[in-house]
Each structure stands twice: as structure tokens, then as C-alpha cells.
C-alpha positions, 0 to 999 in steps of 0.5 A: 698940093701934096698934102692935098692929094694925100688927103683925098686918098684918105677920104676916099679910102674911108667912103670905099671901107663904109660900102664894102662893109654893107648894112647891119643885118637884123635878127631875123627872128624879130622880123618875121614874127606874126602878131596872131590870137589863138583858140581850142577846139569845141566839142558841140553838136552840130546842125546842118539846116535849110532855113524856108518861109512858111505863112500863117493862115486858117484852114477852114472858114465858117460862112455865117449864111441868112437862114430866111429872106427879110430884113437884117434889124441887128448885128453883132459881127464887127471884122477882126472880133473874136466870137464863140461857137453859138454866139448870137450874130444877127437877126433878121426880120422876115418880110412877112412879118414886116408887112402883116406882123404889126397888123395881126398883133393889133388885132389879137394882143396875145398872140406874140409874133415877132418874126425875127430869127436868130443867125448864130456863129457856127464855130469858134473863130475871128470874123474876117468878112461882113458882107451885110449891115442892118437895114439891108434886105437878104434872100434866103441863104445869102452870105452874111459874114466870114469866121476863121476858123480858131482851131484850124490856124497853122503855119503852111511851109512851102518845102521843095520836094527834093527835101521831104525825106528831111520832114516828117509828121510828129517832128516838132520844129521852131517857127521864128516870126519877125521880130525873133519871137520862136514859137514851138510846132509840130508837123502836122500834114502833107498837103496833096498837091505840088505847086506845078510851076516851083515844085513846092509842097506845103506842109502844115505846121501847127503851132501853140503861139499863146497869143493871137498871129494874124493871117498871111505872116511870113515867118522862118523856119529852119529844117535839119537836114544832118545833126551831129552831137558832141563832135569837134569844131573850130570857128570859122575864122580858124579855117583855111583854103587854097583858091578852088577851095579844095584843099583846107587846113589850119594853122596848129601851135608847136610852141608858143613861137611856131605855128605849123600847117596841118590839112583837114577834112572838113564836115558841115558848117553853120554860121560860126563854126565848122566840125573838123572830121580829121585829124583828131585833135585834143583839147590841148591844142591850140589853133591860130584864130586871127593872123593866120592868113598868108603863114607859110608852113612853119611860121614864127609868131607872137601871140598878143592878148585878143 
């Protein structure tokens, strides 16, 4: 029995040395490393735009009219085909000659009367409306057809007008169609009206595609509101915030183990990337890219291979 005691108290001694003595403690360096990629600075321009929609469309519109009261006998006018100043579109056959003209041929063979007047187009242009075909009666000075004027196809943007002081005429700008084709064009005009319910102005926009753009497309156009031209910036991912988004800052290597907090003064942005105003940073510097979210002021890291 007495050996039995003296063997519990043992073992109880040694339970009692094993918790006083605790856990291991583990270097705490390894645990608060931060896996993260880094970057440099960028010296680009910059441009802070407004991107808006504008449609293509013809100015002008040529209406193809009869120019006597008779009868249509031919016609060249086919919706959607392109035709040239002068070309021959109809004929008609004017009502006289379709009641008497045969007759006074009959009675005097050299007398050549034919009574049918050419209508020709008077300018350059796609047809976009037939109104009559052949066989169908005309009065005089009835519309036959419609041409869209060729010389006439611009672009129209419908700018609000708090923005004119960024668009002027003689700028050259790209019209983006859907798609991605980019087609280079100039400002041309201001239209003089104001859309009464979106206070939008158009303005027109000619271009020089290369190739036909149909009616009514709706393309994008971005206007340039600040340009800065060789300034610094870092991508967006580089960037950091409180939650009201009024105080930013960046993660900047001290070492290749530490990272520190310096505030910054941002400028604009695009899609990517943001122009870091102050402070002045080198190109030596070197920025947390990924990982940086959630470092407290001075944060160990560990810089792995993007």
C-alpha cells in the first residue's frame, strides 16, 4: 500500500511539472510573414474621360420627286443601293402621250415622240425609301424615292451640356463601334438646340470610316476631360483606403521582410491605374501588389514569384 502511495505521488508530480511548463513558443517571425507580390512605379500619361453614346446618321436627305403627271414605264431605284449624282432613276411616260402619242406617230412616221422624261438623282447618296414602282400613276411633283445624302454621314453625340467646356470644334476624337472597330473623326459642329427633357446638346462628329456604317448605329465615344503626360502611377491593386474612402495609402517595401504604411495623395484614375501626386516616389521603390490588404503599419512579409 505504501508503495502504491508513493507511486501516485510521483505520477502526480510529473503531470503537475508538464502543465507548469506550458506550450513551446514558436518563432514569431515565421508566423507573422505575409505571402505578397510587389511592383514599381509607372511613368505614363494619363486621361481622365467620359465615355457617351452617339449615333450615326445622314444630315441631309435628297427626295427623288416626279417632274410631270404620267405613267412610271422604268425604275432604277432599289432601297439600300448606292447611286451617283445625275444617274438615271425613272422615267415616266407622261398621260398625253399615253392617250395620243402612238396615234400622231401613226400618222406621221418621222415625227419621234416618245413623251417619257427622265428623273435623275440629284445627289450622291444610298437610296433609303421607294415610294412608287413601275406602272403606278404620279402627279406631278410626287415623291418617288429618298437618297441619303453620302456627304452628309456623321456621328451625332448627345453631350450634356455641363460638359461643352471639354469638346471643341477641330478636336479629333475616336468613335468606337460595336465590336471594337475605332474609327478616327473630328468635331465638326454644335447643333443649336438643347434637348428640353435631358439637357443634351448634339454635336457632330465626322468621320472617315473607309467603308459603308449603316443609319441609326450606336457607337462610344470617349471625351477627355484631364490629360497628364508622363506622371506617376501605380495599379490599382496597389491602392488602399479607410472605409469612408478619405484617407489612402500604400504598402512600400523597407526591406525585402518589412513593408511600411505611407498615406498618398491620389489623382485621377482609369481602368487600371491610379497617378500618385505625393509623395515623390523613385523608380527603386518597390510597392505590395497582392497581400497587402489588412498589414498593419510595419508588417513582416514574404515576397513569392507572381
Amino acid at each position: 500500500m505504501r508503495n502504491q502511495i508513493i507511486l501516485l505521488v510521483f505520477i502526480l508530480r510529473i503531470c503537475t511539472a508538464c502543465i507548469n511548463k506550458g506550450p513551446v513558443a514558436e518563432d514569431p517571425a515565421v508566423i507573422t510573414q505575409t505571402p505578397v507580390t510587389i511592383t514599381g512605379i509607372s511613368r505614363e500619361s494619363l486621361e481622365d474621360s467620359i465615355e457617351l453614346n452617339a449615333s450615326s446618321g445622314f444630315l441631309l436627305k435628297n427626295y427623288v420627286k416626279s417632274n410631270s403627271t404620267g405613267y412610271l414605264q422604268t425604275s432604277g431605284a432599289i432601297p439600300g443601293q448606292f447611286v451617283n449624282t445625275g444617274q438615271t432613276l425613272f422615267t415616266i411616260r407622261t398621260k398625253e402621250a399615253e392617250s395620243i402619242g402612238n396615234a400622231i406617230n401613226k400618222l406621221d412616221t418621222s415625227f419621234k415622240f416618245s413623251g417619257t422624261n427622265p428623273i435623275k438623282a440629284g445627289a450622291s447618296g444610298y437610296i433609303s425609301q421607294v415610294n412608287h414602282q413601275p406602272g403606278d400613276y404620279v402627279q406631278d411633283g410626287e415623291q418617288l424615292a429618298v437618297i441619303s445624302d453620302a456627304g452628309s454621314f456623321v456621328f451625332l453625340l448627345d453631350l450634356p451640356y455641363e460638359l461643352k467646356q471639354y469638346v471643341r470644334i477641330g478636336n479629333h476624337i475616336y468613335v468606337q463601334l460595336p465590336g471594337g472597330e475605332k474609327i478616327p473623326g473630328v468635331i465638326s459642329s454644335y447643333m443649336p438646340t438643347v434637348d428640353a427633357a435631358s439637357q443634351t446638346q448634339s454635336i457632330v462628329i465626322k468621320v472617315n470610316a473607309g467603308h459603308p456604317i449603316p443609319e441609326n448605329l450606336i457607337a462610344k465615344v470617349k471625351i477627355p476631360r484631364i490629360v497628364r503626360a508622363h506622371t506617376i502611377s501605380l495599379p490599382k491593386a496597389c491602392i488602399l483606403s479607410d472605409e469612408t474612402q478619405s484617407a489612402f495609402w500604400v504598402m512600400k517595401l523597407t526591406d525585402s521582410a518589412t513593408a511600411i504604411k505611407v498615406p498618398i495623395k491620389k489623382g485621377i484614375e482609369t481602368s487600371d491605374r491610379i497617378e500618385i501626386i505625393s509623395p515623390a516616389f523613385s523608380a527603386e521603390d518597390k510597392f505590395l501588389l497582392t497581400g497587402n490588404y489588412g498589414l498593419g503599419d510595419t508588417a513582416k512579409i514574404k515576397i513569392i514569384q507572381p
